[in-house]
C-alpha positions in Angstrom: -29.9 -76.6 -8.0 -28.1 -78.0 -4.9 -26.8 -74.7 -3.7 -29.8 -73.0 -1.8 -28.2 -69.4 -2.0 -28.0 -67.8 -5.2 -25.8 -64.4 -6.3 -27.6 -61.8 -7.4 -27.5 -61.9 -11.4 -28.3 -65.8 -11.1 -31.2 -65.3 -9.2 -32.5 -62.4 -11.9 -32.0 -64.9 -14.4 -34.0 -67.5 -12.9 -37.2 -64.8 -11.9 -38.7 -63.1 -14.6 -40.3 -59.5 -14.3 -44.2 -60.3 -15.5 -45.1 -58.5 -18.3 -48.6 -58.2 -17.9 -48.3 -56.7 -14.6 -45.9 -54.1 -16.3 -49.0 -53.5 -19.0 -51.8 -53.2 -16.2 -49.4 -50.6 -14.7 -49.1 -48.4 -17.7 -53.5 -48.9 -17.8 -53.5 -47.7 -14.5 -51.2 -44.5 -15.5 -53.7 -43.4 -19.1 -56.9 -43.9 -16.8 -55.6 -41.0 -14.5 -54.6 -38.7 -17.4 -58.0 -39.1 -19.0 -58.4 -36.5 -21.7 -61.3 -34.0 -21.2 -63.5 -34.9 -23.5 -63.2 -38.5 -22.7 -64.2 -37.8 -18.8 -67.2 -35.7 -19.9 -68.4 -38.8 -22.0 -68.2 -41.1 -18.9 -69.8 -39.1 -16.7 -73.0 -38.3 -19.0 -73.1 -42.4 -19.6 -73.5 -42.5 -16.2 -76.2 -40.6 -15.8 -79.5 -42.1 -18.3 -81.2 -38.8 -19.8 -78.4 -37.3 -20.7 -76.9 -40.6 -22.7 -80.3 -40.7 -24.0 -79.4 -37.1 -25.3 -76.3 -37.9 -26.5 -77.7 -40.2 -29.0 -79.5 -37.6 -31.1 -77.9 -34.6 -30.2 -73.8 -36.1 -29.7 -71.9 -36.3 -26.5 -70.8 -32.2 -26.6 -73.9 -31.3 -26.9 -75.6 -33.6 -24.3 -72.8 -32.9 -21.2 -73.2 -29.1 -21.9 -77.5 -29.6 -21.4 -77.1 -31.3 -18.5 -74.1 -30.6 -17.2 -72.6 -27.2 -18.8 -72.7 -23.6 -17.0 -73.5 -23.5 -13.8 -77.4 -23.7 -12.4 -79.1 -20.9 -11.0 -81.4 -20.8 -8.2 -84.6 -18.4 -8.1 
């Protein structure tokens, strides 16, 4: 290389687009479109009694105890 300035389609052909980059992008894109079910399940892992719950009774069931209908106050 003894010419410092490169046209355009030599210098793509020299740098390479990363592919992992491109793969933690599309990562990035499915964790925003999580599917319902799937954000329900995180958020009762996150909170102790109601994973605990989960366990005997199944994830469904668990969010809905804890989580499910909306809480009256007295």
């Amino acid at each position: 290389f003894s010419d410092p300035f490169l046209n355009r389609r030599r210098a793509s052909d020299f740098i390479q687009s990363d592919s992992r980059l491109r793969g933690i992008t599309q990562e990035r894109m499915r964790e925003r479109s999580k599917a319902h079910y799937e954000h329900q399940r995180e958020l009762c892992e996150d909170y102790y009694p109601c994973e605990m719950y989960a366990f005997r009774h199944g994830y469904p069931a668990a969010y809905k105890h804890y989580f499910g209908g909306r809480r009256r106050t007295k």
